[in-house]
Every structure is written in C-alpha cells, then in structure tokens.
N, C-alpha and C positions, 0 to 999 in steps of 0.2 A: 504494500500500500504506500502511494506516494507522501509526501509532506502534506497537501490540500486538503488530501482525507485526514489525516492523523493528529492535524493540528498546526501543523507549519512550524517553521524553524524556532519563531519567538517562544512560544510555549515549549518547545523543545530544551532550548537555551536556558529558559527560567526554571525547569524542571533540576536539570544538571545543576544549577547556581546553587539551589536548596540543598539538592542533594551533596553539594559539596560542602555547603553550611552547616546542614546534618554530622557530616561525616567530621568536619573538621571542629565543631562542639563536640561529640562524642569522646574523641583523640583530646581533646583540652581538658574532661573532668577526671579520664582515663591519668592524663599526663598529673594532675592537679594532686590525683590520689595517691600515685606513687611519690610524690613529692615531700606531701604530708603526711605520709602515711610514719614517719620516725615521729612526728612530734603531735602524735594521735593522744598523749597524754595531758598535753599542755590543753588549755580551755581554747585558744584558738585554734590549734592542730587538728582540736577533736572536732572544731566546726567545721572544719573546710575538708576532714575524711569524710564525715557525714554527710556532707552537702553533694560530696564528688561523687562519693560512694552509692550515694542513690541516684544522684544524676548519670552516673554509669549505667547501673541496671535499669532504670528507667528509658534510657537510649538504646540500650542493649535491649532490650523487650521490644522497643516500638518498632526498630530495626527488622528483628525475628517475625513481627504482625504486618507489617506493611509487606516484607519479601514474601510471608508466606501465602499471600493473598495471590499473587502473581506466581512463584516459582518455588521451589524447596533449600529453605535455606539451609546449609549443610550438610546438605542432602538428606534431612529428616523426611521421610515419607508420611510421618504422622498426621494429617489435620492440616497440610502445607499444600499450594497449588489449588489454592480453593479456588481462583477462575476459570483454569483448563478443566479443573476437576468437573466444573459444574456448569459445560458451556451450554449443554443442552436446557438448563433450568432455568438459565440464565434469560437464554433467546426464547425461552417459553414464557416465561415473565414479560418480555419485551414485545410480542405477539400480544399476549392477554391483555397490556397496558394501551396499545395501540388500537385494538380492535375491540376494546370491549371499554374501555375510558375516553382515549383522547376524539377515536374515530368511531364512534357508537354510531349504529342508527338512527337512533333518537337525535346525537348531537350532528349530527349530517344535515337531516332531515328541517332539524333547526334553524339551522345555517342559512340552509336554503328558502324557508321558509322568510328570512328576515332580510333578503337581497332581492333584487329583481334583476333576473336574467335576459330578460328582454331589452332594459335598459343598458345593460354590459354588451348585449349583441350590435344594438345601435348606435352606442359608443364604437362600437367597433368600426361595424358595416358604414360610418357616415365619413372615415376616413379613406380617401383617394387611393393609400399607398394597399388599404387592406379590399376596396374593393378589385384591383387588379390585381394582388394575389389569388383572390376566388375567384376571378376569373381565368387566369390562368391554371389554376387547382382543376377549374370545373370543365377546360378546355383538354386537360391530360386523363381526368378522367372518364371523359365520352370518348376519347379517344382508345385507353386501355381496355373500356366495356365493350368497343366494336371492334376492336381487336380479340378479346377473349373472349366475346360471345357465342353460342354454339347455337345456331341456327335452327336447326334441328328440335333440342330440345326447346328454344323459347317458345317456338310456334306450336308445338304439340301441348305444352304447358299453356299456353294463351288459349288455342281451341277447346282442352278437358275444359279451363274454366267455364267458358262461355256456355260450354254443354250443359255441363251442372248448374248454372246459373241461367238458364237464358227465359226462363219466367220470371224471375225476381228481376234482372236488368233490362228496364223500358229501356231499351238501344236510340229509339226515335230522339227524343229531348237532350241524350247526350249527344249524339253526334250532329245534332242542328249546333248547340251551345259549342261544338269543337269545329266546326264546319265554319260559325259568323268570328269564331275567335281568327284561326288560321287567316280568316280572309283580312280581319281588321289588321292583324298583326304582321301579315307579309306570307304568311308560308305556306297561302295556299298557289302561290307562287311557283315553291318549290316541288310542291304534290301536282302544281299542272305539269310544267316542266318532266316531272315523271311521268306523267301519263302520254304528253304528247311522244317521249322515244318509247314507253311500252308500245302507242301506237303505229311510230314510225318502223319500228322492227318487225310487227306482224303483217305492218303492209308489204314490209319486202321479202317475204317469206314469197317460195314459188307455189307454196298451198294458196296463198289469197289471191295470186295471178287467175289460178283455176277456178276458186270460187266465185270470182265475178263472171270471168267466163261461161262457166254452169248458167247461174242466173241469165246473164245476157242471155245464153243459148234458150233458154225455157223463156223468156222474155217474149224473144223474136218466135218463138211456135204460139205459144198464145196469141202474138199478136197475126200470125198469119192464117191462125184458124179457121177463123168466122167468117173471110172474102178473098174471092179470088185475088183483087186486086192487091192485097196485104200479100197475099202470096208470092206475088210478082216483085212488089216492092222489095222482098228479105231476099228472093233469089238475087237482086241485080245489086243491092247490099254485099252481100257475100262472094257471089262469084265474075261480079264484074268491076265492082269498085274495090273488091277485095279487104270488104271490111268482116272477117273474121269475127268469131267472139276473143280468140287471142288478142287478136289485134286492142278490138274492142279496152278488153282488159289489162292490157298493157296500158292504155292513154290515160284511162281510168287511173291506172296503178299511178303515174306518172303525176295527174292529178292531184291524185291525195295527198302522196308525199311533201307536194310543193304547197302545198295547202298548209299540211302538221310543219311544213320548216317555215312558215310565218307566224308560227304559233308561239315560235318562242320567242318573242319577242314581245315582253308585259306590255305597251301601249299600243298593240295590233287592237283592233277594233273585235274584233270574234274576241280575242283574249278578255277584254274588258267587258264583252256581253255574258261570258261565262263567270266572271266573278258576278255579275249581277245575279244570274242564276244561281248560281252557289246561293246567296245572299239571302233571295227569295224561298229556296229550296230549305235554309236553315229557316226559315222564319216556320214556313210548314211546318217543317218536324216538328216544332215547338208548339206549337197555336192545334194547330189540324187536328181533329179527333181524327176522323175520315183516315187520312194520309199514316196518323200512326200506328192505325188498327193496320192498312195493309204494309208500313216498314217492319210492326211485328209478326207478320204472318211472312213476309219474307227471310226477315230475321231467320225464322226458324225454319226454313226454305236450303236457306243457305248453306246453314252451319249442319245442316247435317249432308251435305254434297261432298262425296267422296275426291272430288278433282281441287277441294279446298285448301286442302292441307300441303298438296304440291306449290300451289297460286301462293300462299303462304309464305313458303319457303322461299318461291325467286324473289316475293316484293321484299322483303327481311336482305335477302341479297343483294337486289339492284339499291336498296334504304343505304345500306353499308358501304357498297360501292364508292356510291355518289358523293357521299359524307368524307371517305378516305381520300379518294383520289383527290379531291377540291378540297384547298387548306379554306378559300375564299367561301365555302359552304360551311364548313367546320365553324369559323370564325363569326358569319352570321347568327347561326343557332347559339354560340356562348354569347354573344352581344342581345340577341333577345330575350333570351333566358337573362340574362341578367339585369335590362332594360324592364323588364316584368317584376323583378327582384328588388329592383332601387323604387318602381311605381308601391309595392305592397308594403315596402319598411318606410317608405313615405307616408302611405296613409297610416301605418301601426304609429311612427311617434308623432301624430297628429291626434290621434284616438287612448285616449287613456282605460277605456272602458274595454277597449281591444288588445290595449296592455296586459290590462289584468287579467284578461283569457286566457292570452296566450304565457301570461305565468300562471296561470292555475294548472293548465293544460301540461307543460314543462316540468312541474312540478310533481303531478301526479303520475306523468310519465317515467321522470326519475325516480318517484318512492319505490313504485315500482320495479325498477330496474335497482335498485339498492337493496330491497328485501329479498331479491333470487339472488346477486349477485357480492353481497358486501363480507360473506366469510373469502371474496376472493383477495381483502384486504390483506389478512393476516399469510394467507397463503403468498402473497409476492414480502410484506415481510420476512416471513420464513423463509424465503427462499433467497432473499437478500442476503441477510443474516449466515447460513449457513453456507453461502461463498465462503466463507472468512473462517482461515484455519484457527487453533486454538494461540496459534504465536502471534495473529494479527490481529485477536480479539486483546491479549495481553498488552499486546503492543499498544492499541488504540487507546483503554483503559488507561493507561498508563500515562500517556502526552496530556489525556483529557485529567486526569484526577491525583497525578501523581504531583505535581505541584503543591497540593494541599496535601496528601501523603508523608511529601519530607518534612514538611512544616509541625505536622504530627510529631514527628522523630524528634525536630530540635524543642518541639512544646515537652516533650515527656522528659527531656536531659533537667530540663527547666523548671518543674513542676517538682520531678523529684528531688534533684538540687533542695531548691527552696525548701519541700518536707522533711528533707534527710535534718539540715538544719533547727528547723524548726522543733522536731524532734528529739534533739541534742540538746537544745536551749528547754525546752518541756521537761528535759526525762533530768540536766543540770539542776535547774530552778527549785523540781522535788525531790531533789536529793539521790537520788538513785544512783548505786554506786556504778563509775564505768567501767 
C-alpha cells in the first residue's frame, strides 16, 4: 500500500519522532536508575530509584501493550499479535458498523428523503459543459446498442409481446400520438426516406418488371373483349407499334423510379402532401371511433401473418444500417433526443408541483432498489477489506493510531515516574521502614 493510503509521509514522520521520544524516555529513567541506584538509601536517592524504577516498568509494560497489539514482542506467542490474530473480527466489526450504523437503511433512506434529487439533476443538466457530455455518452451508447444488438432476438421479443398483449394495447391512439410527434419533430422525415429506397429497391426487382407486365397483359384482354374494334386496337399496339407488355412495363418501371428519386427531397410537393396525410391520418387514429375499430381488427390481422417476422427482421436491419453508415443520421437522433431532453427539464424547473413527482417517484424507486439490494453494501466492504493482507492491515493501523500509541508509552514512563515517587514520599512520611 502506497503512502496516500497509509497516511502519507507526515504522519509517518510524526509516528517515528514519538517513537523515538518513547524510546529515548524509557533509556533516561532506565539510565537514571542505574545511577541512583548506590545512593537508594539516602532520602533523595531513594526518590529518584523510585521515581525511575517505576517509570521503567511503566515504559516497559506500555512498550510490551502497544507491540503486542501489532506483533509478538519477544516472541511471546501468549495474548500478543492481537491484530493479525483477529483480522477476520476485526473487518466483521467494520462491515457491521458500516452497514448496519453509518449506512443503515433507515439512515439512506433518510438522507434521501431530506435532499431533492431533481434539483441536483438540474443543477446539473443546466450546465453547457455536462449537457454535451450526455450527449456524447448518449451518442456512444446508440451506437454500442446497434452494434450489439441481435436482431433476431429483438424482433421475436417485440412480436411475443405484442401477441400476448395485443387486446390490452389500443395500437390506434398510440401510433396516431407517434405518427403527429415524428412529423412535428422531423423524423418522419427519416421513416419516408426509408420507405421511398424500400420502395425504390422492389421496383427494380425483375419480379415487379413482370408484374406490371401481367396486369398490363390482362389489362389489354379485358379491354379487347367486348368489341371488335378494341381488338384491332391491342393487335396494332403490340405487333405493329410494338408496344409489348415488356415494353409497356419497363416505361412504367422507369416511371416510378424517377418519381420515388424526387421523393427524397423534403420540399418536393408529393413529399409535403404526404406529411399532410401522415398529419390527418394521426389525427384519425386518435379522434375516429370508426377508423380505430378497423386499425384494431387489422392490428390483429397483422401480427399474426407468418411473413411478419421476416418484414421485421430486414426493417431492424435496413433501421441499423442507415443509423451506422450516416454519422450525419446518428448525430441528428442524439440532437433530438436531446432537444426533447432540455424542452422537458425546462418545463420540470418551471413546475414545482412536477418536482415533487418526480422526487417522490425517484425516491420510491430507490427505496426500492435499497431494500433488495443494500446487504450489497457490506459485501463490496468485505471484499474491500479483505484485499489487505494481515501486514497491510498492521501496517495501516499503525500510521493511522500509532502516533497516539507512542505517546501512551512516554505517558506510562510519566505516570509511573510521578507514583513511584509519590509513593516513596507516602510510605517516608509514615514511617515505614525502607
């Protein structure tokens, strides 16, 4: 353990100073007794043995209590090493005191009850430098989740829910309400733009060549059925102007696509008729009896269509795609999301009444999480604690308390001193022979 754990050099220093204080009081009543120890019969000799004599043993004793606390002094194994001896009782002690005194429950719980945490989050969130860490925090984590995401399981996990739930969740009202949000908010934007390359990719598919074709072909029979003269018309169509249904459906093809690549362009006029309809369409959902009787009978139309779970799958793929490959996509969605973020903590410290919701709520939510979770207190103590061999617990003990330990030492030289005397002058006074 280095110095910053241990105490640092100062307290180190001071420890040694005492201890040399100690040592070198002990060696003075030690030296003092030898001295006097010839003129132990004289009335002054016999004060200053007395005095040395017990301040010896008195040094000598505290000496023997303070090493035996830490290590064996003299290598007595008796009742000596009472730290090492007892590290497990010790960090048991220190567990109990932390997790059932300082960090109770109750005194958490307290804590929390007398602070408001929405006030500390707003303090937070209003300064500049911390909302662009969350939003860089929040731009690495959509990142990491569409990188880690498994496509597979989300969409199988998204469709059970729906299954099991799809009488309790009126679909209609929410997706009108997600439907005028997207549009107010920009990103029904990025949902058209999706949709026009799903559309542009099955137009170029050479199945949809044929299927216009088809139709064209049953077109032109219907319409030559009923008169001769229609007759005549599709013959001189096909095999003299040589307008095939190929054909046909190639111009067509050709058509569309140039149609869907004007689409992506947000102030194309169809683009903006379409958010209108979006617009109206969410308003239905929301309002419409009619409309939402038959969104829920499609609803449930839908979700049980075996071709769903595939459709799933690619939109979750083409969703990720789109978001990866485009940093300028990525960076939109964290600017909204967060744009949405600074709108709602705006109106929370406007609203005091919505403060205190949102701490009750907070609050209730951590009691919770404190009553499953708060013996995991003592367990990262424990586990703390028992990093530390029994030479590192002696060690630390020692920088921290060993300062007052020597001082011990030099109090007992002092103490006794003073009663040895005092005792001499007591036991003189009544005569007691020496």
């Amino acid at each position: 353990m280095g110095n910053n754990i241990l105490g640092g050099d100062g307290v180190f220093m001071n420890e040694c100073s005492n201890k040399r204080a100690a040592m070198v009081t002990l060696a003075a009543v030690t030296l003092g007794l030898l001295v006097s120890y010839p003129f132990k019969e004289t009335f002054i000799g016999g004060v200053v043995v007395s005095g040395c004599s017990a301040a010896m043993i008195g040094g000598i004793a505290d000496w023997f209590a303070v090493t035996a606390l830490f290590r064996r002094p003299l290598g007595i194994p008796f009742r000596t090493a009472l730290i090492p001896n007892n590290r497990e009782r010790i960090f048991e002690a220190i567990v109990t005191m932390v997790e059932k005194e300082l960090l109770s429950m109750d005194n958490i719980k307290l804590t929390l009850k007398q602070i408001s945490l929405t006030e500390l989050a707003l303090h937070y969130g209003n300064a500049v430098e911390a909302r662009e860490r969350l939003q860089l925090i929040l731009g690495h984590v959509i990142e990491d989740f569409l990188f880690a995401i498994r496509v597979d399981e989300v969409h199988k996990t998204l469709l059970h829910f729906l299954k099991d739930n799809a009488d309790e969740i009126k679909v209609a009202p929410l997706v009108g309400q997600a439907v005028e949000w997207s549009v107010r908010e920009g990103f029904a934007d990025s949902f058209l733009d999706l949709l026009v390359r799903e559309f542009e990719q099955m137009a170029r598919q050479e199945e949809t060549v044929q299927l216009i074709a088809k139709i064209y072909r049953r077109a032109m029979a219907a319409y030559s059925s009923r008169q001769n003269q229609r007759k005549v018309a599709s013959w001189i169509l096909e095999n003299l102007l040589h307008v095939a249904p190929e054909t046909v459906a190639a111009v067509i093809q050709g058509k569309l696509l140039a149609y869907l690549d004007q689409l992506h362009d947000p102030e194309q006029c169809e683009r903006r008729k379409m958010k209108v309809w979006l617009l109206k369409l969410a308003k239905d959902l929301k309002t419409d009896s009619e409309f939402q009787r038959q969104a829920e009978k499609l609803k449930k139309k839908i979700l049980f269509q075996p071709e769903l779970e595939n459709y799933l799958t690619a939109l979750f793929c083409e969703m990720r795609t789109v978001l990866l490959e485009n940093s300028a996509n990525m960076r939109s969605w964290t600017n909204k999301i967060m744009e949405q973020f600074g709108q709602f903590w705006s109106g929370v410290a406007c609203d005091s009444s919505q403060r205190e919701e949102i701490d009750n709520m907070l609050n209730s939510g951590l009691s919770k999480w404190i009553d499953a979770h708060h013996t995991e207190i003592g367990s990262m103590v424990a586990g703390y604690l028992r990093r530390w061999s029994s030479d590192e617990l002696v060690c630390y003990i020692e920088t921290r308390v060993g300062n007052d330990l020597q001082m011990i030492r030099i109090s007992g030289s002092v103490v006794g001193g003073v009663a040895g005397m005092l005792l001499f002058l007591l036991t003189s006074w009544l005569g007691v022979a020496r």
